[in-house]
N, C-alpha and C positions, 0 to 999 in steps of 0.2 A: 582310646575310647571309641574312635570311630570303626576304629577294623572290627572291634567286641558288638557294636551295634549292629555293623554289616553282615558277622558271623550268624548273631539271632535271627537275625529278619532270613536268614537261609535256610536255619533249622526249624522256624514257623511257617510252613506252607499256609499260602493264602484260603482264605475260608472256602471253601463252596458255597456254602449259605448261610446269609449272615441275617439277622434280625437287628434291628435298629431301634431303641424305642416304640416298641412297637405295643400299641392298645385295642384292647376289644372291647366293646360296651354295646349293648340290647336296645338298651333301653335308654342310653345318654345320660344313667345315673352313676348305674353299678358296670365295675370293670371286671372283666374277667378274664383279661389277661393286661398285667400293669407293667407299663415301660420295660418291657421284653429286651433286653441284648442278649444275642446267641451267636455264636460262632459254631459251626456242623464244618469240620473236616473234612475233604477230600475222603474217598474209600473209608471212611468210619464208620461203627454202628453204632448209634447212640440211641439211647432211650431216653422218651419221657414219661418218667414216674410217678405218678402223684393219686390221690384218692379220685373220688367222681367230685365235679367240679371245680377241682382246680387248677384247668384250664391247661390240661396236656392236648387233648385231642383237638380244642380251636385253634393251640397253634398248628396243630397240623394241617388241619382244614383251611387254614390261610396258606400254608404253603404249599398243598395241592392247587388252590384256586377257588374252593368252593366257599369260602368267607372271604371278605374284602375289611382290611384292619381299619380300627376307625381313626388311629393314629400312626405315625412311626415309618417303617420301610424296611423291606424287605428283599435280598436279592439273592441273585439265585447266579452265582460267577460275578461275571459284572453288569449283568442287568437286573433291573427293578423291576419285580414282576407284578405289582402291589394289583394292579389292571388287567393283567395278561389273561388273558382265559385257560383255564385247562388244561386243553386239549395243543395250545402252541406252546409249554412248561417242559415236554419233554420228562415228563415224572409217570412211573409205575407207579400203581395202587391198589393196594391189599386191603379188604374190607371186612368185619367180621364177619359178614352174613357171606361171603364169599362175591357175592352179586354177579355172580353167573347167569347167562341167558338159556334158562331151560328147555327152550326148543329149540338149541343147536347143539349140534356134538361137542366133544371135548375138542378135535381138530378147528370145529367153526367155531368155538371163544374163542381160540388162539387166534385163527386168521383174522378176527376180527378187527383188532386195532391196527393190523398189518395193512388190510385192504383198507382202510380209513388214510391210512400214511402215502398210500399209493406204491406201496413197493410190488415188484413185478411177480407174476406167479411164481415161478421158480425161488426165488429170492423166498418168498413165503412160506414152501412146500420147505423149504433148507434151513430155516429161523425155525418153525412150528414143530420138523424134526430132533432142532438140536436141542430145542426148549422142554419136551417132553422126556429125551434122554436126563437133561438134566435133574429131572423131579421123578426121574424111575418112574413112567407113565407109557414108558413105549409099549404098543400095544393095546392103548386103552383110546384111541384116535376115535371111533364111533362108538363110542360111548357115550350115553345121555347124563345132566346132572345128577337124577332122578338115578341112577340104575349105578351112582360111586359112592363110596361111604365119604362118612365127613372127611378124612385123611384125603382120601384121593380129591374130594373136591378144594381142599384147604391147596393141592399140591397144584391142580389146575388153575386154580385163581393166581397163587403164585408166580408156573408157567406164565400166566397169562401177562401180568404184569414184567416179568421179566423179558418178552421176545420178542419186542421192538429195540431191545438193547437202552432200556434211559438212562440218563447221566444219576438218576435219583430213583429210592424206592418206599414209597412209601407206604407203612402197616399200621392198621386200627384195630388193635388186639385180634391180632388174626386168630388166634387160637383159643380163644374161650368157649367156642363150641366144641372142644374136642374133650372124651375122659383126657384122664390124670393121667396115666402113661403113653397113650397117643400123644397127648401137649407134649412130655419132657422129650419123646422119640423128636417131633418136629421141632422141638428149640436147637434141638442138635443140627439137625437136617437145616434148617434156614441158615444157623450161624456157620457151616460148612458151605454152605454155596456161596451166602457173601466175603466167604475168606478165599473161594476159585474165582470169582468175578473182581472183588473188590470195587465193585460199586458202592458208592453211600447208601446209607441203609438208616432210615428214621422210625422207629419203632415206638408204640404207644402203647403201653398197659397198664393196670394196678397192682401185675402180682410183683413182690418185690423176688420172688426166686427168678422169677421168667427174667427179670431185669437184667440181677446179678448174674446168670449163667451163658446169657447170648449178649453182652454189652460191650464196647471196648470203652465208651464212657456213660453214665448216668447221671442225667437232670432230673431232679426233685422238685415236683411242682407243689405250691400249696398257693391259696386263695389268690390264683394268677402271679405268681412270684416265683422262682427260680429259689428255693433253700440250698441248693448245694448242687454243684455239679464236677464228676472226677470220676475218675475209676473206681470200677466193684470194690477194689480192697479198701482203699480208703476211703471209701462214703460209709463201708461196713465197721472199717475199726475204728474210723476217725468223721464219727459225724459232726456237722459243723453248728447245731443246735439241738434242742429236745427233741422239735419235732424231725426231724430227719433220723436220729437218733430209733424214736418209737415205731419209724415208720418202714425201716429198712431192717428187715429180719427179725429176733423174739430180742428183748433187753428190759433190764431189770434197773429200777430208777427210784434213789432212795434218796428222801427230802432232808436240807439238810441248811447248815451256814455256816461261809468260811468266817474262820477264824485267823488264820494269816496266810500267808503266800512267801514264799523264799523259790526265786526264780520261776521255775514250769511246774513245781508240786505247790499245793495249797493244802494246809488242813482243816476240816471241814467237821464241825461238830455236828453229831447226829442227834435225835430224838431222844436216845437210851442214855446221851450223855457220854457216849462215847466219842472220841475225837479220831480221823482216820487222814491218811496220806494219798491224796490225789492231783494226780492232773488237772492241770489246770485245760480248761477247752476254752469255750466263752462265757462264762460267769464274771461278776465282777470283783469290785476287791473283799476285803476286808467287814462285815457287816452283809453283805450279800443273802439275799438266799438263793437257794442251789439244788440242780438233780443230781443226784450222783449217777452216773450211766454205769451196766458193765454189764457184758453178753453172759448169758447163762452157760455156756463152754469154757468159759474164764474163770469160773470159779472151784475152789476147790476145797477139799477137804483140810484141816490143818495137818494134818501128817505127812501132807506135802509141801508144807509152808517152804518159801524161800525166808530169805534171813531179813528184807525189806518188806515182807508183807504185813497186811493187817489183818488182824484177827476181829471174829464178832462170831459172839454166841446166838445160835439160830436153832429153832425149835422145827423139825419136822410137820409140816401138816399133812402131806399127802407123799405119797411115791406110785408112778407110773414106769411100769414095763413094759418097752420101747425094743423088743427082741436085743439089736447091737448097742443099748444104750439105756439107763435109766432116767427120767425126768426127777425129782424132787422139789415139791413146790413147800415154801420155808415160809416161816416168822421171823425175819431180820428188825430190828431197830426201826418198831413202827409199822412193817410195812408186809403184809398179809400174801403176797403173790412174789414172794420173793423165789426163783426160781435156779436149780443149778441142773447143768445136764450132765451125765459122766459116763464113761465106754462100761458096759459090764466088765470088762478086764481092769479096770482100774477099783475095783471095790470087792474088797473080801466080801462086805455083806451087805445086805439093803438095811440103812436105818428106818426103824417103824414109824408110825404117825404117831405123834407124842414125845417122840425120845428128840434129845440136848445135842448138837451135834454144833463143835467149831469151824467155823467157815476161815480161809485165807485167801486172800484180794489182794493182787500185785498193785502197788500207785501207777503202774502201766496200764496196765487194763483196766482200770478205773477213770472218769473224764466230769469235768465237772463242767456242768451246762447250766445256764441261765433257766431258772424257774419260770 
């Protein structure tokens, strides 16, 4: 038992930084962030995900330095930074607005934090160059804010925060001022540079795609609490309540009560009086009521039914064409936005709006969550 103990504590490298009971309140009524525990790996990029409000971006702002937690503790290796100002944190920081200083070139933001560190000219000249290489900027040294598109300026902010070398980097939806395919170019481009540095990397935003595609783990925040935090695939297939559930990618949630349980399936009687085969998730027993969860990709037509699945008769209300993909938005058992998505290659034809169409639902892909 002891060697089994000694083996974990090898395979769990110690936290970088850790959150401790940690609380925030305004006003000394309302908390907005409630007895916080977080572990941040070494070289990880983690995200905190959650809507406005609930309380992703104060913890961050406590672990830059710019808020001071009203309860708990916070470290950063083995020291307690709960006091520590700023600027002796040794943390990058990525800001939406970029907070670039406009009347200096793109070389003089870089040097900026350099000459604050007192590192030597040379040493400067040699960081500011290789930081620029790193973010495809060479070339762009006397250039003014004012005179780069948001891309280039999103990449010098980033340089910027990267070329003092910190142990930590920290981002507050960097990317919300940029179009739709600029953002997905840079999710790519940032989670490539933290996979060549490996530096920790703490990341703030609301979009659940932005989360899912640059994360190696995601926290789910809701009214200062922590719902769920794991990796993209299993926060996605395996949400740990409703709201994590609705709040992480499109999912279709049909009201319901178990009726029994026989180990990890439960069946769950619906509205129409239908009774169906699901996973149990966190619902309760017997008497409960319940969402039924299942991603609109998971669904299927009955002519592809497996031999466990469950059928329900669902009425067409709408169909959207999606060029590599159809949407179908259904009438299921009650519930008016019941949604299926399916490859144009998968479908002779488009059912109309109006027409009867059989749905099959694997007890897999179905999950039954606490109303």
């Amino acid at each position: 038992m002891a060697t089994e103990t000694r083996q974990a504590a090898q395979e769990t490298p110690p936290a970088h930084v850790s959150f401790r009971g940690v609380q925030k309140t305004y006003d000394g009524e309302n908390l907005i962030v409630r007895n916080l525990d977080l572990d941040i790996r070494r070289g990880e990029f983690i995200t905190l995900l959650g809507p406005s409000g609930s309380g992703k971006t104060t913890c961050l702002m406590m672990l830059a330095g710019f808020e001071t937690p009203t309860a708990g503790e916070i470290r950063l290796g083995d020291c307690v930074i709960n006091r520590l100002p700023p600027h002796k944190r040794n943390i990058g920081m990525v800001f939406q607005n970029y907070a670039l200083f406009p009347n200096m070139t793109v070389r003089e933001n870089l040097r900026f934090p350099l000459s604050v560190r007192k590192f030597s000219a040379a040493e400067i000249d040699a960081k500011v160059k290789r930081a620029l290489e790193m973010v495809q900027l060479g070339g762009f040294e006397n250039r003014r804010p004012a005179q780069l598109s948001g891309g280039q300026q999103q990449r010098v902010a980033l340089a910027r925060a990267l070329v003092f070398e910190p142990q930590l980097v920290l981002m507050d939806e960097p990317l919300g001022a940029l179009d739709k395919q600029l953002r997905e170019h840079m999710q790519l481009e940032i989670k490539h540079i933290h996979q060549t540095l490996g530096i920790t990397f703490v990341f703030v935003t609301h979009d659940q795609g932005e989360a899912l595609t640059m994360s190696d783990r995601i926290a789910v925040f809701n009214h200062g609490v922590i719902q769920q935090i794991d990796v993209p695939e299993v926060l996605y297939e395996k949400p740990a309540n409703a709201f994590v559930a609705s709040f992480i990618g499109e999912n279709n949630a049909l009201s319901g009560r178990i009726d029994s349980r026989t180990g990890d399936i439960v069946s769950v009687l619906l509205p129409d009086g239908n009774r169906i085969a699901v996973s149990a998730g966190d619902a309760g027993g017997p008497g409960s009521d319940t969402l039924v969860s299942i991603r609109p990709e998971r669904v299927r037509l009955a002519r592809e039914r497996a031999p466990r699945d469950n059928l329900l008769r669902a009425t067409v209300l709408e169909h959207i064409y999606l060029g590599d993909h159809v949407r179908l938005r259904m009438q299921v058992a009650g519930c008016d936005n019941f949604t299926m998505k399916t490859p144009i290659s998968r479908l002779d034809r488009c059912p109309a709006a109006g027409e009867h169409v059989d749905l099959a639902l694997a007890p897999e892909h179905l999950l039954a969550l606490a109303a």
